[in-house]
C-alpha positions in Angstrom: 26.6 12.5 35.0 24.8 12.3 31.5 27.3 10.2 30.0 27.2 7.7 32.9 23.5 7.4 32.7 23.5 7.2 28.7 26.2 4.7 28.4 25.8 1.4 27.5 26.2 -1.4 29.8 28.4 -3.6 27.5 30.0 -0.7 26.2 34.2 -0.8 26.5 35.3 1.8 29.1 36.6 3.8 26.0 33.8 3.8 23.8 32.5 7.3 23.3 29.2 8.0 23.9 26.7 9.9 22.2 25.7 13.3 23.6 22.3 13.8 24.8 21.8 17.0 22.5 23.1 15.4 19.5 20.5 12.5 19.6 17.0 14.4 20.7 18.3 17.2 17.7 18.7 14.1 15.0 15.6 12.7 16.8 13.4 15.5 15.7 15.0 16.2 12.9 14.0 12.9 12.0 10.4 13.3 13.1 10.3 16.4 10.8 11.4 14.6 8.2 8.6 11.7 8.9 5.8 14.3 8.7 7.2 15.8 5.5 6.8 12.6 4.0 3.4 11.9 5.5 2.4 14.7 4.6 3.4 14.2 1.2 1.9 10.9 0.7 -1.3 12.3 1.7 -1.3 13.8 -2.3 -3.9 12.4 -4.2 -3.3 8.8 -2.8 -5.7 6.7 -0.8 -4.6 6.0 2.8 -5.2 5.1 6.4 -4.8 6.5 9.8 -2.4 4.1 10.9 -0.1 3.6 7.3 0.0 7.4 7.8 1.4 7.7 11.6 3.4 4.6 11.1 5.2 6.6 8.0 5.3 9.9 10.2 7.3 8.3 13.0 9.8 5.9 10.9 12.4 7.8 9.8 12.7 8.5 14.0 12.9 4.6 14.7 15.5 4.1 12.3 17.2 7.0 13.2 17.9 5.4 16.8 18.7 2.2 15.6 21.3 3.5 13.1 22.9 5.6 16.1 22.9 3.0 18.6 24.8 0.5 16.0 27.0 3.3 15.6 29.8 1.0 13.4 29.0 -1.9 15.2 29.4 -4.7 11.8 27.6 -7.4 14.1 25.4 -5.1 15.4 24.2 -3.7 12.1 23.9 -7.5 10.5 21.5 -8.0 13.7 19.6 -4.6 13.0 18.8 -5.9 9.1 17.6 -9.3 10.8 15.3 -7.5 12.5 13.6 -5.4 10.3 13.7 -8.3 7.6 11.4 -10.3 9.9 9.2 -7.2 10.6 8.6 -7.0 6.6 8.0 -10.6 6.1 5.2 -10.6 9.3 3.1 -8.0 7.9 0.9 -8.1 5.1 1.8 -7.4 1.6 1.4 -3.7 0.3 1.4 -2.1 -3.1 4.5 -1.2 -4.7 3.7 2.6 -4.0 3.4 1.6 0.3 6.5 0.0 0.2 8.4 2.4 -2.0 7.3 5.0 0.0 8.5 3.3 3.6 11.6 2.5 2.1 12.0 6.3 1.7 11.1 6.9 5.0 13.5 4.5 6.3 16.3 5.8 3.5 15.8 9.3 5.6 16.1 7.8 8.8 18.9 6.3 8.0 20.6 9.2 6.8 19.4 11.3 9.7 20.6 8.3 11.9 24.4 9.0 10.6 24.3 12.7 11.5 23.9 14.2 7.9 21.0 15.9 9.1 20.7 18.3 6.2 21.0 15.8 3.5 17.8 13.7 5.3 15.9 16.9 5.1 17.0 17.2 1.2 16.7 13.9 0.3 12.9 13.7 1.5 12.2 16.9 -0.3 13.5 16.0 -3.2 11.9 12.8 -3.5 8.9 13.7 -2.0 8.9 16.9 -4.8 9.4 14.1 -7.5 6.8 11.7 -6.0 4.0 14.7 -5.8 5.0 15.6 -9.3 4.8 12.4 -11.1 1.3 12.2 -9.4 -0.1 15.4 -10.6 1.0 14.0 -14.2 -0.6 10.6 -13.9 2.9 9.1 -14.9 2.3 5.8 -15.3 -1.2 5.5 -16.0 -3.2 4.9 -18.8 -6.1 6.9 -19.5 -9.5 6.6 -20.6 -12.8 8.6 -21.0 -15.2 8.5 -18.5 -17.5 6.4 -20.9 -15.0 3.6 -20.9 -14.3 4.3 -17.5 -18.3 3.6 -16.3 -18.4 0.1 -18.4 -15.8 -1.1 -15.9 -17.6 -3.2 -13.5 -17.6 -5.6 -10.6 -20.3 -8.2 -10.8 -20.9 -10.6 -7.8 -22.9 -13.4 -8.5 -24.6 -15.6 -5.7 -24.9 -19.5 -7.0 -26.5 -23.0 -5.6 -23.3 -25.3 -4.4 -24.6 -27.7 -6.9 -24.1 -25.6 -9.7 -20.8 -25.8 -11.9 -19.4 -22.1 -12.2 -16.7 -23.0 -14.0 -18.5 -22.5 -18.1 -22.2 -21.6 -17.0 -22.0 -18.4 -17.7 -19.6 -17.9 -20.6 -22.7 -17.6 -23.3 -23.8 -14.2 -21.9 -20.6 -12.7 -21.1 -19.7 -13.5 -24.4 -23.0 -12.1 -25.6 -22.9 -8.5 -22.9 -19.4 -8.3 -22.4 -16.0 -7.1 -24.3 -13.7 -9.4 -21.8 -14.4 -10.4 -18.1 -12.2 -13.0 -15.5 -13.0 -14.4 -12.4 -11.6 -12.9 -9.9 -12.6 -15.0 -6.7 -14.7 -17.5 -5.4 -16.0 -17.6 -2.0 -18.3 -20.1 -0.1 -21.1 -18.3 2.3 -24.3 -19.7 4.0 -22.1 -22.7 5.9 -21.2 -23.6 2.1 -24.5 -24.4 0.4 -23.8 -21.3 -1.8 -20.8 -19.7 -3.6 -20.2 -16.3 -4.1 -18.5 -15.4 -7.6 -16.9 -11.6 -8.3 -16.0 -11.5 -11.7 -14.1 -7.8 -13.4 -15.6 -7.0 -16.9 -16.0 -4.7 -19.3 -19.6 -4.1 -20.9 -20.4 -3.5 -24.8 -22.7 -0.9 -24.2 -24.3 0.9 -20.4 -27.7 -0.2 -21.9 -27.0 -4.4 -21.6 -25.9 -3.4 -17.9 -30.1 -4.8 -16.8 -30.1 -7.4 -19.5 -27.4 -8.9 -18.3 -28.6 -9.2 -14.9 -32.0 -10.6 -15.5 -30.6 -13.7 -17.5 -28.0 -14.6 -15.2 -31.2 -14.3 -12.6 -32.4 -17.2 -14.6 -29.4 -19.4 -13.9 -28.7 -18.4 -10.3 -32.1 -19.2 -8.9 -32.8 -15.6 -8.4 -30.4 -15.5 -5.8 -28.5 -11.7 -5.4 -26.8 -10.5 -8.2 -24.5 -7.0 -6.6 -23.1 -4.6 -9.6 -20.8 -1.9 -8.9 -17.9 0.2 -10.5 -14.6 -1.5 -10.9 -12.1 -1.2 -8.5 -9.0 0.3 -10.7 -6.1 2.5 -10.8 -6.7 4.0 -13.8 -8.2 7.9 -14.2 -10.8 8.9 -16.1 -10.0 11.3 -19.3 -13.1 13.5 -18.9 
């Protein structure tokens, strides 16, 4: 009865059919194997709700797909179409997200084929290599937490009438070791811009004087300081 139920509509009246146990068990294993991973990625990394449940259920989704192609060559060629167009309509991640999904789908994939044990492996061994190259700081460069606090984000309110472009390269030059412009944004139905520059201070102490001359060329207008966004850890 199961196997009339289960089978495929377009399916040749030889085709075998895959057994009801055999799929939920490679289901959950696969859902296992998704919150291993989750889990994992949790580690010293920042994250949403919804990254985190998507990378949780996955491995499960391409677990299904990989058993419903089952050797199917056009079938499989249709299945990469698919998931190329997914990628290419969602927004672009950071090279850690999208490592990390492609090892989600690597499991799944895996788990998809039947080698259940080596999905289960294969995300604890990469997920044992990915938690231990984060506890090191592998790839990061590291400073003191005195260079670390002159790293800061400046946005900078101006009139539309006056030219960004070289108006403030005096005192940068004069408070700052090196800054760039990061973005410019119109606000107020565009009769002002909105500047964020990155930069690096000379000293915590020119943080104020800084500030109060660029007041003088901005029309008073708000001038918002805070800590740089940036990947790299402070040495304490």
């Amino acid at each position: 009865m199961s196997e009339t139920i289960f089978k495929g509509l377009f399916d040749a009246e030889n085709a075998g059919v895959i057994a009801v146990s055999d799929f939920l068990i490679c289901i959950l294993s696969s859902l296992v194997i998704g919150l291993i991973i989750a889990v994992m990625y949790t580690y010293k990394n920042e994250y949403s709700r919804s990254f985190i449940v998507t990378l949780a259920v996955i491995p499960a989704i391409v677990c299904a797909v990989i058993m419903m192609v089952n050797g199917n060559v056009g079938a499989g060629v249709a299945t990469a179409g698919a998931f190329g167009l997914v990628r290419f309509r969602s927004l672009p991640g950071t090279a850690k997200e999208i490592g990390i999904l492609f090892l989600a789908m690597g499991a799944g994939l895996i788990t998809g084929m039947g080698y259940i044990a080596y999905g289960f492996l294969f995300a604890v061994v990469l997920s044992a290599v990915y938690m231990f190259y984060s506890q090191i700081g592998f790839g990061t460069k590291k400073q003191t937490a005195k260079q670390f606090a002159l790293k800061k984000t400046m946005r900078i309110t101006i009139p539309e009438d006056l030219d960004y472009t070289e108006i403030f390269d005096d005192l940068f030059e004069k408070y700052t070791k090196d800054n760039e412009l990061v973005s410019v944004k119109t606000t107020n139905m565009g009769s002002l811009f909105r500047l964020t520059y990155d930069m690096t201070l000379k000293d915590s102490s020119v943080e104020k004087a800084l500030i109060d001359d660029i007041r003088c060329r901005n029309g008073n207008l708000e001038i918002t300081v805070s800590r740089q966004e940036t990947t790299m850890q402070p040495e304490l």
